[in-house]
OpenMM code with the backbone's topology and positions (N, CA, C; nanometers):
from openmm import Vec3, app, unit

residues = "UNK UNK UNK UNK UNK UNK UNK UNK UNK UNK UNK UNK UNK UNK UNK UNK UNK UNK UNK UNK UNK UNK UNK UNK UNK UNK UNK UNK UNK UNK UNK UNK UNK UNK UNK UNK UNK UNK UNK UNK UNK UNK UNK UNK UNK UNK UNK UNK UNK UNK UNK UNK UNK UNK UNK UNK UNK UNK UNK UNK UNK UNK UNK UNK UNK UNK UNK UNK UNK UNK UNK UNK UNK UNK UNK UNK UNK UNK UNK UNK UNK UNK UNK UNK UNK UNK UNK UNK UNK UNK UNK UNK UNK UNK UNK UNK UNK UNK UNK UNK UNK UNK UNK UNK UNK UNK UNK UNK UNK UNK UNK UNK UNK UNK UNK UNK UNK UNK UNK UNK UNK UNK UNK UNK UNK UNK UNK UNK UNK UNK UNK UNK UNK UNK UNK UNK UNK UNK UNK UNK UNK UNK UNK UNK UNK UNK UNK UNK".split()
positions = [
    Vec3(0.0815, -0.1204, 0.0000),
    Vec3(0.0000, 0.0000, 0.0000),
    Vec3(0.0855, 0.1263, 0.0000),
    Vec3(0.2376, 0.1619, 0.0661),
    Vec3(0.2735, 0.2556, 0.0455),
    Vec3(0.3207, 0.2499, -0.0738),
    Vec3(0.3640, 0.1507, -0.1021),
    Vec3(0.4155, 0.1638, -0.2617),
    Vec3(0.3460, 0.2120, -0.3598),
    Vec3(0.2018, 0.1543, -0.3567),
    Vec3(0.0592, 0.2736, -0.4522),
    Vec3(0.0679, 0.4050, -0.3970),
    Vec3(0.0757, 0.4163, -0.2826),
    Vec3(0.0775, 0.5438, -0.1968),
    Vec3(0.1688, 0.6455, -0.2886),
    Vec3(0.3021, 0.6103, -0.2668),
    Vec3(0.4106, 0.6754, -0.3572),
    Vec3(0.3717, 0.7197, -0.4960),
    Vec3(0.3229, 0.5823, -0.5824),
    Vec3(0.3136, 0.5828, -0.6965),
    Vec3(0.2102, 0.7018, -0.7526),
    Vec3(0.1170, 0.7032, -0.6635),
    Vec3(-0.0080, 0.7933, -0.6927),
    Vec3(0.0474, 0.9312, -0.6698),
    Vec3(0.1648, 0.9561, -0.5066),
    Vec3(0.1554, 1.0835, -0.5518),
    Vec3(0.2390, 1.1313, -0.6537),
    Vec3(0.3662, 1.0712, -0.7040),
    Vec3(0.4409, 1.0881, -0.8413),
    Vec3(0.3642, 1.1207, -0.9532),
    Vec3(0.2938, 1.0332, -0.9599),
    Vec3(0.1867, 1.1297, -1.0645),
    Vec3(0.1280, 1.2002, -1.0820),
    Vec3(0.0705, 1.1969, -0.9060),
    Vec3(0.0077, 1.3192, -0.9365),
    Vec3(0.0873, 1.4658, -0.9344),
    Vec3(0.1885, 1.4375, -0.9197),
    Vec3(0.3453, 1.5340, -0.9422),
    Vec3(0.3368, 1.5711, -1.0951),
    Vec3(0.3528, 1.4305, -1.1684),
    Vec3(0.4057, 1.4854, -1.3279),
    Vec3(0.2302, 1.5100, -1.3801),
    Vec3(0.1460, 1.4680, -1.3375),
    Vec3(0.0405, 1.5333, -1.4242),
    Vec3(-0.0227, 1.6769, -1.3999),
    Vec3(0.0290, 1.7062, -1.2873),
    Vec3(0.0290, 1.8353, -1.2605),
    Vec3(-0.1342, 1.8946, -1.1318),
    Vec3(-0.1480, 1.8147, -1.0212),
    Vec3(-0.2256, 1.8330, -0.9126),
    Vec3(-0.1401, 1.9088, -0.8377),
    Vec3(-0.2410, 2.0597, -0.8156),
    Vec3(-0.1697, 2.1622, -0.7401),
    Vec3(-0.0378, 2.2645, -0.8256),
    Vec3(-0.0089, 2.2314, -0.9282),
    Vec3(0.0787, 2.2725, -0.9782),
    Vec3(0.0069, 2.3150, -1.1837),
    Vec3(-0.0246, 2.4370, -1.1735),
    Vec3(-0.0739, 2.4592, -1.2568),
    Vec3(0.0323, 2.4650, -1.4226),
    Vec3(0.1724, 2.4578, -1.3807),
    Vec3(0.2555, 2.4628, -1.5106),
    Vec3(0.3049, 2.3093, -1.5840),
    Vec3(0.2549, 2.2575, -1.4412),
    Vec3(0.3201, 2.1134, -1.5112),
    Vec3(0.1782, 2.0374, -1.5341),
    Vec3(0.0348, 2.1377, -1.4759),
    Vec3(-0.0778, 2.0285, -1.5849),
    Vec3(-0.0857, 2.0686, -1.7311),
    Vec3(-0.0498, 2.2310, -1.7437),
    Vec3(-0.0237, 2.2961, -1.8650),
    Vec3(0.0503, 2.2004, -1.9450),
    Vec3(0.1887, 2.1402, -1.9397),
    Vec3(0.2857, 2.0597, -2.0092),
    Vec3(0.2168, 1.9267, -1.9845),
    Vec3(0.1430, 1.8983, -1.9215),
    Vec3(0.1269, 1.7640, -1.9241),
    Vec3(-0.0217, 1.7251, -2.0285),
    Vec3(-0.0984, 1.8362, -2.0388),
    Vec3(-0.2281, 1.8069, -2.1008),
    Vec3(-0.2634, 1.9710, -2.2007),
    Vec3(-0.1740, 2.0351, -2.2276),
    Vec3(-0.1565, 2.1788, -2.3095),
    Vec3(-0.1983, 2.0953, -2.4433),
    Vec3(-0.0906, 2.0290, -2.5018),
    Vec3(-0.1339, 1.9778, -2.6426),
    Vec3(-0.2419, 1.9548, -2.6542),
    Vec3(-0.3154, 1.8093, -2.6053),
    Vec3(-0.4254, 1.7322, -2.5841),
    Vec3(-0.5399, 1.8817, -2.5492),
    Vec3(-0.5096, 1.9547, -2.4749),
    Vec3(-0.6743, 2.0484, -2.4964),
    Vec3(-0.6359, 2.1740, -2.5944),
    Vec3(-0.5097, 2.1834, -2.6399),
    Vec3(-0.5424, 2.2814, -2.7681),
    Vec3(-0.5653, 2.2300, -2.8532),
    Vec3(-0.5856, 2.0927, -2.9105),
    Vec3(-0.6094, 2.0332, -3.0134),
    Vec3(-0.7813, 2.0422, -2.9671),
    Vec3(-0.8396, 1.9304, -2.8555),
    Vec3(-0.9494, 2.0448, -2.8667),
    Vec3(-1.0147, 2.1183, -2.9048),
    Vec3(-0.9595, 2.2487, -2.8117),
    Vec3(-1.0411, 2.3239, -2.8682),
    Vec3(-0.9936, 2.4133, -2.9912),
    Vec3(-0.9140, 2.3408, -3.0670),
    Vec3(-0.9253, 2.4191, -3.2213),
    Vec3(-1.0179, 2.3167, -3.2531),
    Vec3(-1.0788, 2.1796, -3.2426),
    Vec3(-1.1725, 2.1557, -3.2860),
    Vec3(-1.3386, 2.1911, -3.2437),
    Vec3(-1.3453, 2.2181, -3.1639),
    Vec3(-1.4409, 2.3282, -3.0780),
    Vec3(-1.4329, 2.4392, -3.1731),
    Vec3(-1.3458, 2.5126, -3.1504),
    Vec3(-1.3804, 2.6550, -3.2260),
    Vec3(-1.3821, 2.6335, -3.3765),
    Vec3(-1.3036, 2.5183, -3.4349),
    Vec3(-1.3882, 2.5285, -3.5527),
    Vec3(-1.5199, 2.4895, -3.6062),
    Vec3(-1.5909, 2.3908, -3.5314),
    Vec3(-1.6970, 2.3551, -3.5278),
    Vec3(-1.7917, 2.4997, -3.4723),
    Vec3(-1.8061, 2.5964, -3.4174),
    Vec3(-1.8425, 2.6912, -3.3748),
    Vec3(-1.8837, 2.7653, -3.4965),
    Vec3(-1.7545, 2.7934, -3.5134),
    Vec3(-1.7517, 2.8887, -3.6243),
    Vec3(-1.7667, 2.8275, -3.8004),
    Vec3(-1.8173, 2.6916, -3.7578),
    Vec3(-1.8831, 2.6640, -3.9112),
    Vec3(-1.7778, 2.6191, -4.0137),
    Vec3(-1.6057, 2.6265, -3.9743),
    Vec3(-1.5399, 2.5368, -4.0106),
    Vec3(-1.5191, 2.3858, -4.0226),
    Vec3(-1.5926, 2.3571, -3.9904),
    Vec3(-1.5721, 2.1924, -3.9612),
    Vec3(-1.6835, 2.1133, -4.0284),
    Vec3(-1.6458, 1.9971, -4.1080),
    Vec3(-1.8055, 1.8946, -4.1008),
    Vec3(-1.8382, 1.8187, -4.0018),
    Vec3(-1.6750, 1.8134, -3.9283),
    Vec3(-1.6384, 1.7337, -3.8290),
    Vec3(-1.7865, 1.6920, -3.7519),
    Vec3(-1.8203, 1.5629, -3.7083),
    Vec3(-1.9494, 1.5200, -3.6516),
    Vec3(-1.8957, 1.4901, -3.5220),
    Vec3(-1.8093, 1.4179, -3.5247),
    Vec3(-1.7663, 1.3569, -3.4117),
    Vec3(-1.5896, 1.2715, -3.4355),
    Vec3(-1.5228, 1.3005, -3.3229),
    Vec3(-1.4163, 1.2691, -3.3095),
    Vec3(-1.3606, 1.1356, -3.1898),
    Vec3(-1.2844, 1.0591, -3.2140),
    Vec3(-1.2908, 0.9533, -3.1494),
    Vec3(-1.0831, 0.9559, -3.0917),
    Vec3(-1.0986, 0.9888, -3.0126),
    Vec3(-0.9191, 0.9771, -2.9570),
    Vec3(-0.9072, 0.8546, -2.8590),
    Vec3(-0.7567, 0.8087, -2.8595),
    Vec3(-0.7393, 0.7397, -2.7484),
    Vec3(-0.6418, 0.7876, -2.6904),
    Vec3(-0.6593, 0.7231, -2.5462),
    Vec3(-0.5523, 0.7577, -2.4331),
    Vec3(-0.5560, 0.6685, -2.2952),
    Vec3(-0.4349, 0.6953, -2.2749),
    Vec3(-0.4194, 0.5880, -2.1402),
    Vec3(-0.4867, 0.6636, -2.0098),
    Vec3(-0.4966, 0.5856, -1.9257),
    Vec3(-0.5511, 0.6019, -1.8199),
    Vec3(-0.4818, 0.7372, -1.7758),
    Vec3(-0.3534, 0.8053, -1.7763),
    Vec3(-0.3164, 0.8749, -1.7328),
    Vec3(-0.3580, 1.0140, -1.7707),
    Vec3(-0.3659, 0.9651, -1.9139),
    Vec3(-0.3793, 1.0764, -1.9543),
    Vec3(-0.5597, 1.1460, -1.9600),
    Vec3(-0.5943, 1.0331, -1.8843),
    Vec3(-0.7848, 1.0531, -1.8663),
    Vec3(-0.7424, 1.1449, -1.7244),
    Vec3(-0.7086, 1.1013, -1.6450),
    Vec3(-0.6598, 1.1249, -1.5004),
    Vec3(-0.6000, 1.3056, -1.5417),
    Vec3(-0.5364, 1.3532, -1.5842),
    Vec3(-0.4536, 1.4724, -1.6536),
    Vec3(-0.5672, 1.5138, -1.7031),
    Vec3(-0.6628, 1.4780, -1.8004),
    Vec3(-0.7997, 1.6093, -1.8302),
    Vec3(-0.8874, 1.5807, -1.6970),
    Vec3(-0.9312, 1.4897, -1.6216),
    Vec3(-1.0154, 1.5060, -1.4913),
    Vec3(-0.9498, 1.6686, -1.4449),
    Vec3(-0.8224, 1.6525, -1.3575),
    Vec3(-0.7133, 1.7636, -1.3407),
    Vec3(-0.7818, 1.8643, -1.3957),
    Vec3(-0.7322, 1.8615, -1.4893),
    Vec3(-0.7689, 2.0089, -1.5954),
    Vec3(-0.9526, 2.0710, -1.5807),
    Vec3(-1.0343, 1.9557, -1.6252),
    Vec3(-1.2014, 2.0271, -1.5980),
    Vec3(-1.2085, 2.0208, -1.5027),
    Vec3(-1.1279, 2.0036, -1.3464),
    Vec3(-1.1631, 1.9917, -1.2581),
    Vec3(-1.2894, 1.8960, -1.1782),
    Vec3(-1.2305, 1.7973, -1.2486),
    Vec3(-1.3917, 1.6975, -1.2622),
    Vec3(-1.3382, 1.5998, -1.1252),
    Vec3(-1.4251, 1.5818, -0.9993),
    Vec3(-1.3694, 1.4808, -0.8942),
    Vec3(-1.3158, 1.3447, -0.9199),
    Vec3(-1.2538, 1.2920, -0.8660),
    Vec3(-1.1915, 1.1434, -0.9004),
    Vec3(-1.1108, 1.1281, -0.7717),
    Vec3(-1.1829, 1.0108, -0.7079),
    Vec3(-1.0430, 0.9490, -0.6259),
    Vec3(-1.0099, 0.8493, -0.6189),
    Vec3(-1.0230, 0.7870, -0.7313),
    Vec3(-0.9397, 0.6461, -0.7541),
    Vec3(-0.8544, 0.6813, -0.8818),
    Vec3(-0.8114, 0.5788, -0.9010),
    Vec3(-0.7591, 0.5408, -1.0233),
    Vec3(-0.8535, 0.5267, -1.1616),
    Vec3(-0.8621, 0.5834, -1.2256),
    Vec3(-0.9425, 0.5606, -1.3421),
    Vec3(-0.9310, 0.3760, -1.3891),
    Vec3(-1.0316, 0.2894, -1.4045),
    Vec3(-1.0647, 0.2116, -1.4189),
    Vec3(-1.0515, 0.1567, -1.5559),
    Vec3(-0.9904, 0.0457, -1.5920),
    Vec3(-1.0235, -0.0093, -1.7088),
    Vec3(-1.1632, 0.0378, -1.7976),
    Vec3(-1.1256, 0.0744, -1.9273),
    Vec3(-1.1912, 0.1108, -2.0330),
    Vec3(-1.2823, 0.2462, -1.9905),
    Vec3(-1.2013, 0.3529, -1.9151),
    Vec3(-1.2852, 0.4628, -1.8134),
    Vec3(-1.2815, 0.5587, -1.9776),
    Vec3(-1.3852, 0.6668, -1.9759),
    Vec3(-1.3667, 0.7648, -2.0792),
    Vec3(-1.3935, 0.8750, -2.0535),
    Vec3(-1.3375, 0.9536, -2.0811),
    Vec3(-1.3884, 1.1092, -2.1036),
    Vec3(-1.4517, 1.1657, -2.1897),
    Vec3(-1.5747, 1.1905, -2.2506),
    Vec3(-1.6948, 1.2578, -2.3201),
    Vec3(-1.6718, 1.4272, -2.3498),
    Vec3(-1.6404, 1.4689, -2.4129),
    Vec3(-1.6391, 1.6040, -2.4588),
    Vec3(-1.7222, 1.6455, -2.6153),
    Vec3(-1.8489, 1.7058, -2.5619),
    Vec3(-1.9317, 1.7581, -2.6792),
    Vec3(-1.9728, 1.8392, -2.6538),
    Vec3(-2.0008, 1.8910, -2.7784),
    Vec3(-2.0236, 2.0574, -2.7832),
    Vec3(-2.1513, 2.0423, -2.8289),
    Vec3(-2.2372, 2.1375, -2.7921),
    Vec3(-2.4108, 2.1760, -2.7771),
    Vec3(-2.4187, 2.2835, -2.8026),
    Vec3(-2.5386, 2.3355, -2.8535),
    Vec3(-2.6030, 2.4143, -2.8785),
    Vec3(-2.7304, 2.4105, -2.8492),
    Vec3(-2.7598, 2.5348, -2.7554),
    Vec3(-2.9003, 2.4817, -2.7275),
    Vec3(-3.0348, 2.5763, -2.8615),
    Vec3(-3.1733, 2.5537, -2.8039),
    Vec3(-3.2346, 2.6150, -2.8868),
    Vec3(-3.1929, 2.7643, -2.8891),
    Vec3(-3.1931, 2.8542, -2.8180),
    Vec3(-3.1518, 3.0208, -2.8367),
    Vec3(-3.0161, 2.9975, -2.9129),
    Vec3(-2.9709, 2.9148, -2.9677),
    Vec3(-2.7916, 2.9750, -3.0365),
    Vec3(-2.7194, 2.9311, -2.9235),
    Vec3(-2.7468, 2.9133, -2.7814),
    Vec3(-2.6033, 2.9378, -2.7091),
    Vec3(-2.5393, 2.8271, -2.7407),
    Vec3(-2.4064, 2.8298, -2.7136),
    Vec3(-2.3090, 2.7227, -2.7342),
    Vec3(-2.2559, 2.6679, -2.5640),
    Vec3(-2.2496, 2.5015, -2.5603),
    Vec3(-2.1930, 2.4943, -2.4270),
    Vec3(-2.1064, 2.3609, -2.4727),
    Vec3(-2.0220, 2.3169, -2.3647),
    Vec3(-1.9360, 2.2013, -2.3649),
    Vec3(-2.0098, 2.1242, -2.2865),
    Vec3(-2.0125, 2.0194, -2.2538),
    Vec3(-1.9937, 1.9357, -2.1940),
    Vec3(-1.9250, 1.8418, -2.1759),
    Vec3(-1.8223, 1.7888, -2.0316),
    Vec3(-1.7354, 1.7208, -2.0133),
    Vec3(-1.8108, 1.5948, -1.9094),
    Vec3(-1.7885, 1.4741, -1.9708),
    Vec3(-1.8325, 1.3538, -1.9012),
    Vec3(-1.7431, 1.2584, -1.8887),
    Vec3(-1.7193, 1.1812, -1.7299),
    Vec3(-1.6522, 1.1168, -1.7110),
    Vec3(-1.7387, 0.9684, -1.6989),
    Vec3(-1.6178, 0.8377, -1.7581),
    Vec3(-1.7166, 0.7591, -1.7173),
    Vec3(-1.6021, 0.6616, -1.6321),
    Vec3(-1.6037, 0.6448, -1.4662),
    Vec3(-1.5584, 0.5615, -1.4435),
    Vec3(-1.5393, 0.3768, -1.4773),
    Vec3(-1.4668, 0.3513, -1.5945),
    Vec3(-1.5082, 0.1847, -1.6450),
    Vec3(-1.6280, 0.2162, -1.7471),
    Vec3(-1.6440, 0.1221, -1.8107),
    Vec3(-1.7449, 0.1138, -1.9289),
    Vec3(-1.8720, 0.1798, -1.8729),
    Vec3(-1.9117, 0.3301, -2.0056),
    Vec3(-2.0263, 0.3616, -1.9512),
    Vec3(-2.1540, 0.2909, -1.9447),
    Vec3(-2.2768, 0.2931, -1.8180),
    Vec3(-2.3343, 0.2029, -1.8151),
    Vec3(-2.5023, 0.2613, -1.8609),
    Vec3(-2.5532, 0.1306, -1.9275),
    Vec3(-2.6440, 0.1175, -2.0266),
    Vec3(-2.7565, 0.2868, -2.0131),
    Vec3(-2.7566, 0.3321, -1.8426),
    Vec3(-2.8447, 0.4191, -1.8262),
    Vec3(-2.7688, 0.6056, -1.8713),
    Vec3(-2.6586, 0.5712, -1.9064),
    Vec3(-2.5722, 0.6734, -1.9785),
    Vec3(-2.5131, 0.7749, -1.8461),
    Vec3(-2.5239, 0.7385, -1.7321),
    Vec3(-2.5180, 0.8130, -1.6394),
    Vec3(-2.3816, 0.8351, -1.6070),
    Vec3(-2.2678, 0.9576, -1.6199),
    Vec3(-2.1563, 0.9915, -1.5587),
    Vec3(-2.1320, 0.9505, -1.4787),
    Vec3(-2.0056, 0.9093, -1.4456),
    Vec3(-1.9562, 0.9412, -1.3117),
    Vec3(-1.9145, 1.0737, -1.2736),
    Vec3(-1.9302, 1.1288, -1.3250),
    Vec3(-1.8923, 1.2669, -1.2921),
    Vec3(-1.8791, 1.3738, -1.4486),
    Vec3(-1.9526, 1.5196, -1.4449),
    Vec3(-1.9745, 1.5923, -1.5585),
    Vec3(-1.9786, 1.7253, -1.4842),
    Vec3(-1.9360, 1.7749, -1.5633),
    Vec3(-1.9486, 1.9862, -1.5965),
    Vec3(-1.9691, 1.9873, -1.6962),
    Vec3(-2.0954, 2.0935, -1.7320),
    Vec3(-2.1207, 2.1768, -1.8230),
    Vec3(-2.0547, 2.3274, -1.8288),
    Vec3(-2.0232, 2.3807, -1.9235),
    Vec3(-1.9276, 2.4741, -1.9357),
    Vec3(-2.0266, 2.5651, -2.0271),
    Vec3(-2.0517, 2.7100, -2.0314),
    Vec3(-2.0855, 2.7722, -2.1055),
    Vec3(-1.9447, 2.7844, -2.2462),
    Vec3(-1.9780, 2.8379, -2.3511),
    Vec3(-1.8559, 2.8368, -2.4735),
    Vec3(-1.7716, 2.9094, -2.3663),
    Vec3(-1.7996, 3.0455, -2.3313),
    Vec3(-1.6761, 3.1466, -2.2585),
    Vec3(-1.6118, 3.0575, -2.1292),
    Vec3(-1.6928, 2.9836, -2.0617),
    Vec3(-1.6020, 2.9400, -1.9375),
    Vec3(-1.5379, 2.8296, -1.9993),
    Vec3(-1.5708, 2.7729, -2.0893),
    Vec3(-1.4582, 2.6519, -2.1887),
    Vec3(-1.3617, 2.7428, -2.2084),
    Vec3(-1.3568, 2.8358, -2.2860),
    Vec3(-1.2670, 2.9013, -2.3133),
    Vec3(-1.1675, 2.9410, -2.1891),
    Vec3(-1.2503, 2.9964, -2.1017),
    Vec3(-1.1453, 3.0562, -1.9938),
    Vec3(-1.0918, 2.9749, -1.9519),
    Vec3(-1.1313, 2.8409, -1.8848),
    Vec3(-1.1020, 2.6916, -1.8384),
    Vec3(-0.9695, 2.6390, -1.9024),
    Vec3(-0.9476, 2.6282, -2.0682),
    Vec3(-0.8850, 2.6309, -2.1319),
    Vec3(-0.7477, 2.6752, -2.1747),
    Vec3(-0.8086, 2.8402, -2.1987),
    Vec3(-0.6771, 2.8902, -2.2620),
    Vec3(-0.5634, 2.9070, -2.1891),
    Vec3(-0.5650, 2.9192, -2.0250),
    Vec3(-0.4115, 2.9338, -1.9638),
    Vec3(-0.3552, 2.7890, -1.9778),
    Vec3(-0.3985, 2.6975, -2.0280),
    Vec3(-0.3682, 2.5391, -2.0473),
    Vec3(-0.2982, 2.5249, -2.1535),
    Vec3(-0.3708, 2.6030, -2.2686),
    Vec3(-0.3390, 2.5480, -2.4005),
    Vec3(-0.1691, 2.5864, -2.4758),
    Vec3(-0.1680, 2.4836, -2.5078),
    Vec3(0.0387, 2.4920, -2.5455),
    Vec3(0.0690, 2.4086, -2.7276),
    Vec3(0.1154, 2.4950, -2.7906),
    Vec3(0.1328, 2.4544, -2.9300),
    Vec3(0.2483, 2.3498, -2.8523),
    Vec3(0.2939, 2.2762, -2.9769),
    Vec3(0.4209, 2.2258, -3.0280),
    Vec3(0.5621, 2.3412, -3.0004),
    Vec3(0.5809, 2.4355, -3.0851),
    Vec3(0.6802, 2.4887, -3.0684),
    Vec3(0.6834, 2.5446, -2.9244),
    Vec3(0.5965, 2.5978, -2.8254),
    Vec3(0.6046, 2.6560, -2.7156),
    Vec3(0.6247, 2.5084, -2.5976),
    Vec3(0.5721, 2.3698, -2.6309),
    Vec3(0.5965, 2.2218, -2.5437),
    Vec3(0.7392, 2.2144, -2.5193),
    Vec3(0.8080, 2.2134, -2.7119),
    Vec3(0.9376, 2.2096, -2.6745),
    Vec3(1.0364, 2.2782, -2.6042),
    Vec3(1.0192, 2.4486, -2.6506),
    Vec3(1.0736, 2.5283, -2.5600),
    Vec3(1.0903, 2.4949, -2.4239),
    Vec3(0.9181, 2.4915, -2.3548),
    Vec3(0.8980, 2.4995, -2.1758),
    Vec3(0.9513, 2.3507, -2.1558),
    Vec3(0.9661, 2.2300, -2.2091),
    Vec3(1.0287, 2.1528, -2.1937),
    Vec3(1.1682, 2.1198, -2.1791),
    Vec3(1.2328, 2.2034, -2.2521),
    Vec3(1.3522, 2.1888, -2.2745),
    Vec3(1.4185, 2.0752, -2.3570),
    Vec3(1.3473, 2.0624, -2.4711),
    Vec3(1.3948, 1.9447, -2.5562),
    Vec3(1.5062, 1.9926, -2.6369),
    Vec3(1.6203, 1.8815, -2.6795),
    Vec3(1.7166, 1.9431, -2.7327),
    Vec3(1.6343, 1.9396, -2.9236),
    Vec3(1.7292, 2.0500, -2.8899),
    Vec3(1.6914, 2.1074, -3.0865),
    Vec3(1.7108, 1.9450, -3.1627),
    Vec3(1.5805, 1.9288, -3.2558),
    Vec3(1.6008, 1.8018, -3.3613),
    Vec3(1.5321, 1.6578, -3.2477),
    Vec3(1.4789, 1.6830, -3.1183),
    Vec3(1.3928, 1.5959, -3.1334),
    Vec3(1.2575, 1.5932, -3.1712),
    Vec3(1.2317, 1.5129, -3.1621),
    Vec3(1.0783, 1.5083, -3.2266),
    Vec3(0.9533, 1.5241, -3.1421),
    Vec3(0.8622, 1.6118, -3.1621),
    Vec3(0.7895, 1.6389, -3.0747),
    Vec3(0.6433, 1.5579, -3.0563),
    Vec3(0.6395, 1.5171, -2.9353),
    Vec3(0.4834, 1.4042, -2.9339),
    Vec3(0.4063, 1.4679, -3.0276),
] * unit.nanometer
topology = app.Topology()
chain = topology.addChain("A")
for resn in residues:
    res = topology.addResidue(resn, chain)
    for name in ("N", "CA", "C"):
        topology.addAtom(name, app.Element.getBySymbol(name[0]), res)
């Protein structure tokens, strides 16, 4: 048990709990990709319907972090994160972020969700979001490697 003990808080070291620059580097790419697909879908760029990514458990654990969505376990075999964008009847635009601890179950019910108006996505967001050329920089990768 201390050995999970350890393990959990190391991560939660490199994914960045409590430490807002290293969730930036740890999940910057992953939500500016995002929301350039968000804002182009917004703005009528996109046919895009729907998008399908994968990722390891950690990196589910690293956007919980980020939407600030509760979790205190370990994300569970085949766990997912749900991100869609809505529109309701008046025009407004909102996000919604859904967690599903383990395979979601038949009654569609989260384990845990925020709804985000478009602007609080945005605000939520943008101190997060990190191109490629700015990863490598704050990283410190040497010139000529290759960037995730």
């Amino acid at each position: 048990d201390a050995l999970d003990h350890c393990g959990h808080r190391l991560l939660d070291a490199v994914q960045g709990r409590g430490d807002q620059e290293a969730l930036r580097l740890s999940a910057g790419l992953f939500l500016a990709d995002m929301d350039d697909r968000i804002t182009a879908a917004v703005e009528g760029k996109s046919s895009l319907r729907m998008a399908v990514l994968s990722a390891h458990d950690v990196s589910i654990g690293t956007c919980l972090l980020a939407f600030e969505l509760p979790s205190h376990n370990w994300p569970a075999f085949a766990s997912s994160v749900h991100v869609e964008l809505l529109r309701s009847d008046s025009s407004e635009w909102f996000v919604r972020v859904a967690f599903f601890d383990g395979v979601p179950p038949a009654c569609g019910t989260a384990t845990a969700e925020r709804v985000f108006t478009l602007a609080e996505w945005r605000a939520k967001i943008r101190p997060l979001k990190l191109n490629s050329f700015d990863y490598v920089d704050q990283c410190r990768l040497p010139q000529g490697c290759n960037t995730p």
